[in-house]
C-alpha positions as CSV (number, residue, x, y, z in Angstrom):
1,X,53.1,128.4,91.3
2,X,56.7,128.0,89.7
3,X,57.9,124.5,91.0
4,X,61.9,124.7,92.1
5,X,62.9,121.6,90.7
6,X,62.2,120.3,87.6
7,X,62.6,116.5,88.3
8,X,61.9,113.9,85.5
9,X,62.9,110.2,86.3
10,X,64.9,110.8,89.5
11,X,67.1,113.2,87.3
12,X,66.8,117.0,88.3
13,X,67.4,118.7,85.0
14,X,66.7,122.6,85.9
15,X,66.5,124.5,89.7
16,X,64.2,127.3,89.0
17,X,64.3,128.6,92.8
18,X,65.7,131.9,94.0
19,X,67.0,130.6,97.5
20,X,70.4,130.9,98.2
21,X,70.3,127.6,100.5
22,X,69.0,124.7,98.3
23,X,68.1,121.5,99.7
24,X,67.8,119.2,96.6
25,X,64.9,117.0,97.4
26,X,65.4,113.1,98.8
27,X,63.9,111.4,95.6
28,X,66.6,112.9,93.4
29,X,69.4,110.0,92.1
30,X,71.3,112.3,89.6
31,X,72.0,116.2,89.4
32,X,71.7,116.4,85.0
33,X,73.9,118.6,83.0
34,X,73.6,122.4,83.5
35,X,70.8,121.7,86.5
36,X,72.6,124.8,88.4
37,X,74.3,126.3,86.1
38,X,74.8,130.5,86.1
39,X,73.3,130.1,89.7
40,X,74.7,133.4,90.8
41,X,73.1,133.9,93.7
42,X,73.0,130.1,95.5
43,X,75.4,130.2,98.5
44,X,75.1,126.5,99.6
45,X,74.0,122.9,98.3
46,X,72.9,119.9,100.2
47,X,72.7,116.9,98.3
48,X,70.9,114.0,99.7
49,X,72.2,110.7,99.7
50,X,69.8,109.1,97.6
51,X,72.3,110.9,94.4
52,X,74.9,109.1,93.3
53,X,76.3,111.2,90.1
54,X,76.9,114.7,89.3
55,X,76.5,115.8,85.5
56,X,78.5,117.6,83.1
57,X,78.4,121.4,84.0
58,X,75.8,121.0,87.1
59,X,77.3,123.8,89.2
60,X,79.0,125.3,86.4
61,X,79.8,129.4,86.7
62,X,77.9,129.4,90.2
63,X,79.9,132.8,91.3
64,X,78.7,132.3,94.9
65,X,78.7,128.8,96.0
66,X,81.0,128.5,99.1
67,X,80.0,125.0,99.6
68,X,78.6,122.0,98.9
69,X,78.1,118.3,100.9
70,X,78.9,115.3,98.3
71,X,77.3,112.2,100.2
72,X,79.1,108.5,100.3
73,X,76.4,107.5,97.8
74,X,78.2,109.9,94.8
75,X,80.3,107.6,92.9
76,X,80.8,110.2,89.5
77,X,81.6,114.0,89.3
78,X,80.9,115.0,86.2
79,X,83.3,117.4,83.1
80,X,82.7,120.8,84.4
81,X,80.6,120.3,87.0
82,X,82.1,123.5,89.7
83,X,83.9,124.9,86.6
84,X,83.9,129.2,87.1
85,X,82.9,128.6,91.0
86,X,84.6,131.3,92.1
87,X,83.9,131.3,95.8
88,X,84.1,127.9,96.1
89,X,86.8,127.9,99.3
90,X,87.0,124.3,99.9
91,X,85.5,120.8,99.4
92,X,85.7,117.4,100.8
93,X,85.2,114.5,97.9
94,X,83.7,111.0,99.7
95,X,85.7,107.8,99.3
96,X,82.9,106.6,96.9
97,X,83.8,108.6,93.9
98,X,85.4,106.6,91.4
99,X,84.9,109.2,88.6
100,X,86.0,112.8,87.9
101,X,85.6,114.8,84.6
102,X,87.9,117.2,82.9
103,X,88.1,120.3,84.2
104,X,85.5,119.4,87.2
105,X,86.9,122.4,89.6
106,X,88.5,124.4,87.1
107,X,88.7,128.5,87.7
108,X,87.8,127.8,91.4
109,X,90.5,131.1,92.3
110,X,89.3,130.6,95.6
111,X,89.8,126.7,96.5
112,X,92.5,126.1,99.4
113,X,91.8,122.5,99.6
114,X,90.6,119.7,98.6
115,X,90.6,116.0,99.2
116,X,90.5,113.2,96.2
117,X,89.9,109.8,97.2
118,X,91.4,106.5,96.6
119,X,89.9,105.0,93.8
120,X,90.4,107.3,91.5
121,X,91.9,106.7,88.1
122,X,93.3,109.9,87.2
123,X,93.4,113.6,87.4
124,X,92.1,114.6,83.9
125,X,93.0,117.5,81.3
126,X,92.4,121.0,83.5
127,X,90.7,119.0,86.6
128,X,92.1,121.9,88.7
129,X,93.7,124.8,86.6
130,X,93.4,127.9,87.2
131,X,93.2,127.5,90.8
132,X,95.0,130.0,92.0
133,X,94.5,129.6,96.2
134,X,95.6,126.0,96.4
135,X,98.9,126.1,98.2
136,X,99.2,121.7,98.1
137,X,97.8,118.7,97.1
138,X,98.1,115.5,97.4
139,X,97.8,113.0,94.6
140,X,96.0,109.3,96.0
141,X,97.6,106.2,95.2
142,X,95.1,105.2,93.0
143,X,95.8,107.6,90.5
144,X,98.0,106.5,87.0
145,X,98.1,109.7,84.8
146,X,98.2,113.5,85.3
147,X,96.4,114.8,82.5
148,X,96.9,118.0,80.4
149,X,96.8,121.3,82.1
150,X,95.6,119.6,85.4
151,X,97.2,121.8,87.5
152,X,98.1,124.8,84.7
153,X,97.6,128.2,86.3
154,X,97.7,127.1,89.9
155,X,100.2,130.2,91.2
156,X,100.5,129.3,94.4
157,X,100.8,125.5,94.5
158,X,103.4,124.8,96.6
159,X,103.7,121.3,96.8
160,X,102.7,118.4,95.0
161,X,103.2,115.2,96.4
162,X,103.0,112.6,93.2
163,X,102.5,108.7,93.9
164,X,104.2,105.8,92.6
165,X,101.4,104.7,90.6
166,X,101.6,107.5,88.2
167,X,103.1,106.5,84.6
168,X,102.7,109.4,82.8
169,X,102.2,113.4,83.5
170,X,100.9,114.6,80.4
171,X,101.6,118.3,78.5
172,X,101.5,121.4,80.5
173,X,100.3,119.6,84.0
174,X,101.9,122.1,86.0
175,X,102.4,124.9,83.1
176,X,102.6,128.1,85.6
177,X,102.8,126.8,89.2
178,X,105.0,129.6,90.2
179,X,104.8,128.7,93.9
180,X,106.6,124.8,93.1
181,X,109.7,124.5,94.7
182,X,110.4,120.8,94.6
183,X,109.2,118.0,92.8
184,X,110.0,114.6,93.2
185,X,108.5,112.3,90.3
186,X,108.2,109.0,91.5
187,X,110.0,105.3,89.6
188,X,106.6,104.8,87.8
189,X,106.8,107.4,85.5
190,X,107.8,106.6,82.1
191,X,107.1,110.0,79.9
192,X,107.2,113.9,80.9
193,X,105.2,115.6,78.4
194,X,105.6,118.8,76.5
195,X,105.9,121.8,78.7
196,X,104.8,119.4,81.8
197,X,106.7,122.0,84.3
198,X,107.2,125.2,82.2
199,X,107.9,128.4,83.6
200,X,107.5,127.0,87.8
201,X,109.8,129.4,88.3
202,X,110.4,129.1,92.0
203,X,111.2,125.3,90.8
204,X,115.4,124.6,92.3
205,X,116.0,121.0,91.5
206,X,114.4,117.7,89.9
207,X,115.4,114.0,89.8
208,X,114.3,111.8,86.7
209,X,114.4,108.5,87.5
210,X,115.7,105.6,85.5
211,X,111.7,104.9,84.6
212,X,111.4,107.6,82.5
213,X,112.6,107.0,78.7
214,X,111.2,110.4,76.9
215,X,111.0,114.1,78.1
216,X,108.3,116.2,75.7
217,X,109.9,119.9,74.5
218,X,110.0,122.5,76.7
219,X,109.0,120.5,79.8
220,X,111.2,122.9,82.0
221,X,111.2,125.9,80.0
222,X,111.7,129.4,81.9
223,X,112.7,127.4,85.1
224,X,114.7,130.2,85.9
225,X,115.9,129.0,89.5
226,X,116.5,125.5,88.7
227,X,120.1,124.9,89.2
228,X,119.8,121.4,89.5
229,X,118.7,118.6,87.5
230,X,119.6,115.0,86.9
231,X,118.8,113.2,83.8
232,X,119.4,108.9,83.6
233,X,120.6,107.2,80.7
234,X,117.6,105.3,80.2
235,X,116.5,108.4,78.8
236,X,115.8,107.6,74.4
237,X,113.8,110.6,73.7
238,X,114.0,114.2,74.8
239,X,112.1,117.3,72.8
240,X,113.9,120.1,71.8
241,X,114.1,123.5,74.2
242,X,113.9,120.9,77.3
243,X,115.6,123.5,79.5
244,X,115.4,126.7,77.7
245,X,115.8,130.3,80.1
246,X,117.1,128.1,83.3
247,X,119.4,130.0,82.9
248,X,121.5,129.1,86.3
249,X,121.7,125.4,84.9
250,X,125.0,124.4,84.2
251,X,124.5,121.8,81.3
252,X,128.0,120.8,81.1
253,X,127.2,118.9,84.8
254,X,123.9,117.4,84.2
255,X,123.2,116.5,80.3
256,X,123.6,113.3,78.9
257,X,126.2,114.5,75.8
258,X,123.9,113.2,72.9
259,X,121.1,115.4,74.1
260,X,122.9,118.3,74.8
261,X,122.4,119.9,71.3
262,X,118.8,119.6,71.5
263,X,118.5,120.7,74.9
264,X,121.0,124.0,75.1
265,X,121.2,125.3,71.7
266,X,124.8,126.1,70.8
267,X,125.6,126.5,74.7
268,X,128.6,123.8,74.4
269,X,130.5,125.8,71.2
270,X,130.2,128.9,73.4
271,X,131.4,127.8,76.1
272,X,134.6,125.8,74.6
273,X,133.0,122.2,74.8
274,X,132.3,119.4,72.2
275,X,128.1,118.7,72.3
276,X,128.4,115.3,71.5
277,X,130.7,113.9,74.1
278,X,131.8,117.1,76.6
279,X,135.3,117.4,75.5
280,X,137.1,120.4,74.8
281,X,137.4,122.1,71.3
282,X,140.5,123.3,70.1
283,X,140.0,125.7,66.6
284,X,136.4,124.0,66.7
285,X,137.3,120.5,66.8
286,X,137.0,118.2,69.8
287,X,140.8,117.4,71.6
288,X,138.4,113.9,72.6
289,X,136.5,112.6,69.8
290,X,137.9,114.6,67.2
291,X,134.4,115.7,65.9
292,X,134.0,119.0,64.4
293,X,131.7,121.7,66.3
């Protein structure tokens, strides 16, 4: 008879059953890479608290996983490890897990919520894009860096509440969040990376605070509805295309005059104003500073 579980040194490396309600067995310590993987049929997992790591791709692509128990003794979640779960509604993360993979609950469309603990470093590249059901989320304390594409795809994320720990949100983190209104990025942040907010196009108004010295290009591009931003002077670096199609952005208000070029191409000349200090031109030369447009 086919065993279930093929189990070699407390890791199970390959589920062979046909259930669709698997009990992993109580002398398991680690769930191995690609253990579950293409499970189509499982429904539900119960992992016993003798496991304390999930591997790279365990759960990956199971289309019909609607949930799973992750015990207090799981410290790691492994790169992939609920990737393609695409029924997966909602999951609870214990206090014990220290450790989460890229893209770990990627293309979950139908994840509502989840909880990360305290003690977590940072979100990683694609942790959660693609999620397209999660409406908020709430980023622990613990947390430093938004990695790239974390939250990329995730429609209707409403709300994002981001920590004062965090230093850094890296490229494309919340490329696509169509649903995010507000944002509020905390003193701790030093650097907004390239297209870190593009096209959240529900997205009305964002502060920068004097922590942050360099915006990447396009961070805010196709931000439609923002009307209002506000930049610090501590500011040193700023990509090109920062705010291209928010259109309802007045830059003559908010930009910092020796970004202004890079930011809105050619939008001071048209509209009668010097891009290097705001003044107005008279036969293309600035009444102010006397520089030529």
């Amino acid at each position: 008879m086919k065993e279930e579980f093929v189990i070699h040194q407390g890791v199970l490396e390959k589920y062979s059953g046909e259930s669709p309600v698997v009990r992993i067995p109580e002398n398991v310590k680690s769930i191995g890479r690609l253990a579950f993987s293409e499970c189509s049929f499982i429904k539900s997992v119960i992992i016993p608290d003798s496991v304390t790591a999930i591997g790279e791709k365990a759960f990956w692509s199971c289309d019909s996983l609607t949930s799973v128990n992750i015990p207090d003794s799981v410290t790691s979640i492994g790169a992939y490890a609920f990737d393609f779960c695409r029924s997966l509604a909602s999951i609870s993360i214990p206090d014990s897990v220290s450790s989460i993979g890229n893209s770990a609950f990627a293309s979950c469309p139908s994840l509502t919520s989840i909880t990360i603990p305290d003690g977590v470093p940072s979100i990683g590249a694609r942790t959660f894009s693609e999620c397209t059901s999660l409406t908020s989320f709430r980023i622990p304390d613990s947390v430093t860096s938004i990695g790239k594409c974390a939250f990329m795809g995730c429609t209707s994320l409403a709300s994002v509440t981001i920590p004062s720990s965090v230093a850094s949100i890296g490229e494309s983190a919340f490329d696509g969040c169509y649903a995010l209104k507000s944002v509020t990025i905390p003193d701790s942040v030093t650097s907004i990376g390239k297209s870190a907010f593009y096209e959240c196009t529900s997205l009305t108004s964002v502060t920068i605070p004097e922590s942050v010295t360099s915006i990447g290009e396009r961070a805010f591009e196709d931000c439609y509805n923002l009307i209002s931003v506000t930049i610090p002077d501590s500011i040193t670096a700023i990509g090109d295309a920062v705010f291209v199609g928010c259109d309802k952005l007045d830059p003559l208000k908010i930009i910092t005059p020796v970004f202004s070029q890079k930011i809105f191409p050619n939008h001071y000349k048209k509209s009668g104003y010097c891009q290097y200090c705001a003044g107005k031109l008279q036969n293309d030369q600035c009444t102010r500073c006397g520089r030529e447009a």
